[in-house]
Residue, then its C-alpha position, 0 to 999 in steps of 0.5 A: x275687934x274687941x268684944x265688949x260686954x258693956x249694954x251701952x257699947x252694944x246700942x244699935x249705931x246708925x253712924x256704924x249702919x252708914x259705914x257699913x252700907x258705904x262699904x258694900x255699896x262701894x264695890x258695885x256702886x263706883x263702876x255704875x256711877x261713873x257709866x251714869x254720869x259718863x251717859x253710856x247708860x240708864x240708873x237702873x244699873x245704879x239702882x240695882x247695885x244698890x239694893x242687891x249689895x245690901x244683901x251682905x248686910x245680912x251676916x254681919x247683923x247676924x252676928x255683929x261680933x265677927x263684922x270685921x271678919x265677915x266684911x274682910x273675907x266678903x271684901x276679898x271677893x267684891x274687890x276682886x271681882x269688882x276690880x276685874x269689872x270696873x279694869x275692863x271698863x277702864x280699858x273698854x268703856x263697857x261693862x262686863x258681861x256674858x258677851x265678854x265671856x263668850x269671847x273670852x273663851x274664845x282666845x288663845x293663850x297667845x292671844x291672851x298674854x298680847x291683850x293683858x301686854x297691849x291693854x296694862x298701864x300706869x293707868x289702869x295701876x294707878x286706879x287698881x291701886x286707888x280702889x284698893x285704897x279707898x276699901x281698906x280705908x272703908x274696912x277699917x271703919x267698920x263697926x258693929x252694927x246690933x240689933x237685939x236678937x229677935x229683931x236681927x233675925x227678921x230685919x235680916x229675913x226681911x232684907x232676904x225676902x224683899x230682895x230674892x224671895x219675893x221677886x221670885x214668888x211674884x214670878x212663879x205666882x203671878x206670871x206663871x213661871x217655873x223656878x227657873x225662868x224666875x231665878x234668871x228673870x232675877x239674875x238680870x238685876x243681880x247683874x249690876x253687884x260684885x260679885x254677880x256680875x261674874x257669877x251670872x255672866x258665867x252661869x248665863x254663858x254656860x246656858x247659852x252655850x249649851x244652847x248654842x252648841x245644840x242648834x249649830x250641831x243640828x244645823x250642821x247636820x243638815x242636809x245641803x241644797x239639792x242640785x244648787x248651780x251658780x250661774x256666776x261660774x268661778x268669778x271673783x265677787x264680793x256680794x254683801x247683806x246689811x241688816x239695820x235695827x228698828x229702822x222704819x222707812x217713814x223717818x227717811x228722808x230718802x222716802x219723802x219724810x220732810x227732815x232730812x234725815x238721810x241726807x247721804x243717802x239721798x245724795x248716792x240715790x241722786x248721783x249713783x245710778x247704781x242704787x236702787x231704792x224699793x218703795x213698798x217692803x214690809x217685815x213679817x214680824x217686828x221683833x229681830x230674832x222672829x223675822x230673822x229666823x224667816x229672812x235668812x232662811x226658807x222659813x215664813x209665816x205659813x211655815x215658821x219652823x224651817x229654820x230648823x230643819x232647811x239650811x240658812x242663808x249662810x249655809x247656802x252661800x258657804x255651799x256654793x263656795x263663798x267664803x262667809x263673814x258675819x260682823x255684828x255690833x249686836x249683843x252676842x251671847x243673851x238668851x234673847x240673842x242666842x239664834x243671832x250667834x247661832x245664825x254668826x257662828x253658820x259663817x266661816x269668820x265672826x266679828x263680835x263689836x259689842x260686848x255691852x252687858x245691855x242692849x240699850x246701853x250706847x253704842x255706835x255703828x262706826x264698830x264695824x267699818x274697820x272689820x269691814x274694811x279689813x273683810x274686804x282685803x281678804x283674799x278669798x276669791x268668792x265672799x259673802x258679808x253680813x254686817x248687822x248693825x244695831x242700827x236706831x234701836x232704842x234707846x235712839x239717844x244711845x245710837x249717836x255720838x255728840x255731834x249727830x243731834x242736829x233735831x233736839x230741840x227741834x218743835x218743826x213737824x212734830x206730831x200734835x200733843x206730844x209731851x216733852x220727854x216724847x218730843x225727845x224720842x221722837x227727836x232723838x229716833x231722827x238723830x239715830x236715822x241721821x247716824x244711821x244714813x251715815x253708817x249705811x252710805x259710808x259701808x256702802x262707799x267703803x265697799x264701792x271704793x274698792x271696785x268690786x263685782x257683786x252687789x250690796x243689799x241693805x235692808x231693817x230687820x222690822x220698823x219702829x212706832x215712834x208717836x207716828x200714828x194717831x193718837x200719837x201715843x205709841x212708842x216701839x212695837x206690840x205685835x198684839x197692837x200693830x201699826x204699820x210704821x212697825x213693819x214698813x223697812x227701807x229695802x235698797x240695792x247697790x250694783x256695782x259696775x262690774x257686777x251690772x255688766x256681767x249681770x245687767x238688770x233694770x230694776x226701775x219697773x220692781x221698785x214699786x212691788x208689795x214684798x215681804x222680808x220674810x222672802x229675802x232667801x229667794x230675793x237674794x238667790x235671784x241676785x246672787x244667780x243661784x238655783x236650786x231645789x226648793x228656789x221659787x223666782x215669783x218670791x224674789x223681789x228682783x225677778x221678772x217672774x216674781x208674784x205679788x202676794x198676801x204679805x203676813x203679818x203677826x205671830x204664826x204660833x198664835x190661832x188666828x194670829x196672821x192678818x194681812x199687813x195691807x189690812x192694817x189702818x193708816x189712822x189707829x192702831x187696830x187690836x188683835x185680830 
């Protein structure tokens, strides 16, 4: 680039301020406009890109002699790494993330070389080839930008402050976080712009990791279940946990809602004598990772932390023989999901369907037919299969595919008052529920074709407030805040003949029992014929011994902050109690 002299080629040039902007803003910007316009997300991705690709105008205002140098060797990187983001979701659908990288390290050389063998194409060339294309034409537009010199350096400061310096203060001010957690509640917006999909996703994925690595090796240093026997003997038998997301019963038609959202559900209750649908379950706690850590192991509310110190549900069924899968559309490695992969990798197989970068990016549950279809020929004599589905979480737009939106639109038994945009969620969450009805019948159809003797047990991890309870303004869940739509879960059982036979069982007098999910462990012991040290019957829903008892609710770590569920109102939300 000439180096000019001349004060009147040295003026400031918005023309060259706007070349510059469409430079860098092309390497992040692309990929988040087309997962925008293709519906798969929100314009928070966009929004993000934009403004943290700002960023790399501060070394050119610094010095605007050297712009083509400093933009050609930051190009390098962006294109690089953008290109391997916007490759992988040319090929995938879903943007690159931690998750990606979890499996990544995963596979084998050999597994490698069949991925890049099976997934390069002309395709993927020709638009590797167009990028390339358009950032080389980009680059040779590129002029100085000046800006005298006082002000380069506080425009630049500016830019700096705006976009990492405040945000972190703000953290660290306001919200009392130390640096660390305020530089990884930043990241999560850094995300979106090349070259820091890259950077935080491998940052993040060693963290968890770590983390991981941690919590497997004192699980596996647990002592096993002492005196465990299986009354089953050594018979063949497939048994299967389906575990739903922010599904609340009172949106099922199955349990009296008049909108027929669960209409194949319905139909195997009327037809299948098979399946039994309990009435009156609730979770301890609204949040998956919370009532997980109490569901699949000994742990409750009275005594939150055996999760840590007893073994799991997973490690019990693989001590009693059972070979274990785990097939999951959930994210995989976050530092929010990081007990979820923890509680997959206890098992002897993982599937990982979803690699989005969000968790309210969209995704189907169709994800985990085929593995599990492809679990259920698997040899293996005894086997123990956990499915767990993201079920309606939100967004519920994200939850379905077109075609499933049989209640937009619909004015038919809504709350009163409801806004416009809360009229679309709450359409939108019935949609999810009709998506999810046929997700849930068609695992369980897959799993009865295939004659097996065991059962399947399908139930939500924690419901969902979706404008249920007056005065109709409340969406999602707040422990500190509960209404009951936040804890009421569909809880259904499916015994296959075979299993029924060797292990007959009426349960038409159990289906009206109070009982919390945070007692499954036991539930799923009394099914599956397991005894040990440590078993209680009168906690298993199933059992003709099983006591009804307290079931709490709220946060075990907090004083005073477990109430009983059937304390809460039907009316308004109460507040902490």
């Amino acid at each position: 680039m000439r180096i000019t002299s001349n004060p009147a080629e040295r003026q400031f040039s918005a023309k060259a301020l706007g070349w510059l902007l469409l430079y860098f803003w092309f390497f992040s910007s692309v990929l988040q406009i087309v997962i925008l316009f293709n519906g798969y997300s929100g314009s928070n991705g966009l929004r993000d890109s934009l403004l943290f690709s700002s960023l790399w105008l501060i070394p050119v205002f610094l010095f605007p002699d050297r712009t083509r140098i400093i933009a050609a060797v930051l190009g390098i990187v962006l294109w690089a790494a953008s290109l391997a983001a916007l490759g992988y979701y040319v090929v995938y659908g879903q943007e690159f993330s931690q998750s990606v990288l979890f499996v990544m390290f995963e596979t084998n050389a050999s597994e490698a070389s069949e991925f890049i063998s099976q997934y390069f194409s002309l395709k993927l060339l020709l638009v590797a080839l167009a990028y390339t294309a358009v950032v080389i034409f980009l680059w040779t537009r590129l002029r100085p930008v000046y800006i005298p010199k006082p002000w380069r350096w506080l425009v630049s400061f500016a830019i700096l402050y705006g976009l990492i310096l405040q945000p972190i203060g703000k953290e660290m001010l306001f919200k009392k976080r130390d640096f660390g957690d305020s530089v990884a509640k930043l990241s999560t917006r850094l995300e979106p712009a090349a070259p820091w999909q890259l950077i935080v996703a491998y940052t993040e994925y060693r963290q968890q990791l770590a983390s991981l690595n941690n919590l497997l090796s004192s699980n596996n240093a647990l002592p096993p279940l002492k005196n465990l026997k299986d009354s089953s003997g050594a018979a063949p038998r497939t048994l299967v946990l389906v575990i739903g997301e922010s599904t609340q019963r009172g949106r099922m038609s199955l349990y009296g809602y008049p909108r027929e959202t669960t209409p194949e559900l319905d139909k195997l209750h009327k037809t299948d004598p098979q399946l039994t649908v309990f009435n009156d379950v609730v979770t301890s706690r609204p949040y998956t990772i919370e009532i997980l850590q109490q569901a699949l192991t000994f742990a409750d509310e009275k005594n939150p932390d055996l999760y840590l110190s007893q073994p799991s549900l997973m490690n019990m069924m693989k001590q009693a023989g059972y070979k274990t899968f785990w097939i999951t559309n959930q994210q995989t490695m976050t530092a929010r999901n990081t007990m979820l992969t923890v509680f997959s990798r206890q098992t002897d197989k993982q599937y990982y369907m979803n690699q989005q970068r969000t968790q309210s990016a969209r995704e189907y549950d169709t994800n985990v037919l085929a593995p599990f279809k492809e679990v259920l020929a698997d040899p293996a004599p005894k086997k123990f299969i956990i499915v767990h589905l993201l079920g309606t979480h939100i967004r519920y737009d994200f939850r379905y595919p077109d075609g499933w939106n049989k209640f937009s639109g619909k004015t038919d038994g809504l709350p009163p008052g409801l806004s416009q945009s809360q009229q679309e969620s709450y359409n939108s969450y019935d949609n999810a529920n009709l998506f999810n009805d046929h997700v849930v019948s068609s695992i369980i159809k897959d799993y009865k074709a295939t004659d097996p003797n065991g059962f399947l047990l399908y139930f939500s991890d924690h419901g969902e407030e979706v404008y249920d309870t007056a005065p109709h303004q409340t969406q999602g869940r707040n422990e500190a805040s509960p209404t009951r739509h936040m804890y009421t879960v569909p809880f259904i059982l499916w015994t296959s003949p075979k299993w029924q036979e060797n292990h007959p069982r009426d349960f038409s007098d159990d289906v009206n029992r109070k009982y919390s999910s945070s007692e499954l462990i036991h539930t799923w012991s009394d099914m599956a014929g397991l005894s040990y040290d440590g078993y209680d019957a009168t906690r298993a829903i199933t059992s003709p011994q099983f006591v009804e008892t307290t079931r709490w609710i709220g946060n075990p770590y907090k004083k005073k902050g477990l109430f009983d569920y059937d304390s809460l109102p039907y009316g308004d939300q109460i507040g902490n109690q």
